[in-house]
Steps between C-alpha positions, in 0.01 A plus 500: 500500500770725589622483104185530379465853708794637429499412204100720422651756717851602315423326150451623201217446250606387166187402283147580583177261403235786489244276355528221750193378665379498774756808549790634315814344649863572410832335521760661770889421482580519869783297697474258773666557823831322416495737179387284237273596186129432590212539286129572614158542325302691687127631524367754753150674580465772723549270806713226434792388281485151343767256454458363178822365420893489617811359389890505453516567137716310261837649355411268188209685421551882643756716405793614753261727660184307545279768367534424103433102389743350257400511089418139447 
């Protein structure tokens, strides 16, 4: 949990989903406590944030700095 809050707290967002349903939700490049890349898809209302997703992202498909994938 402590990643995950961090991670929403001093992340950046990198792509936004404006047209997902049941609320737009967007994909933040944060780190974990021991400093590690962390991605998170998020939703939020006016009273709570939701969790949708999280997860270490893979050098094979991201480029150096986690924000851009790799052509394929």
């Amino acid at each position: 949990m402590d990643d995950i809050v961090r991670a929403i707290s001093n992340g950046e967002i990198i792509k936004e989903y404006a047209d997902d349903k049941p609320l737009p939700s967007c994909l933040i490049l944060g780190k974990s406590m021991d400093e590690k890349p962390l991605h998170l898809v998020i939703s939020r209302d006016e009273e709570f944030i939701y969790l949708i997703t999280a997860y270490l992202p893979d050098s094979t498909q991201w480029e150096d700095d986690f924000k851009t994938r790799k052509e394929r």
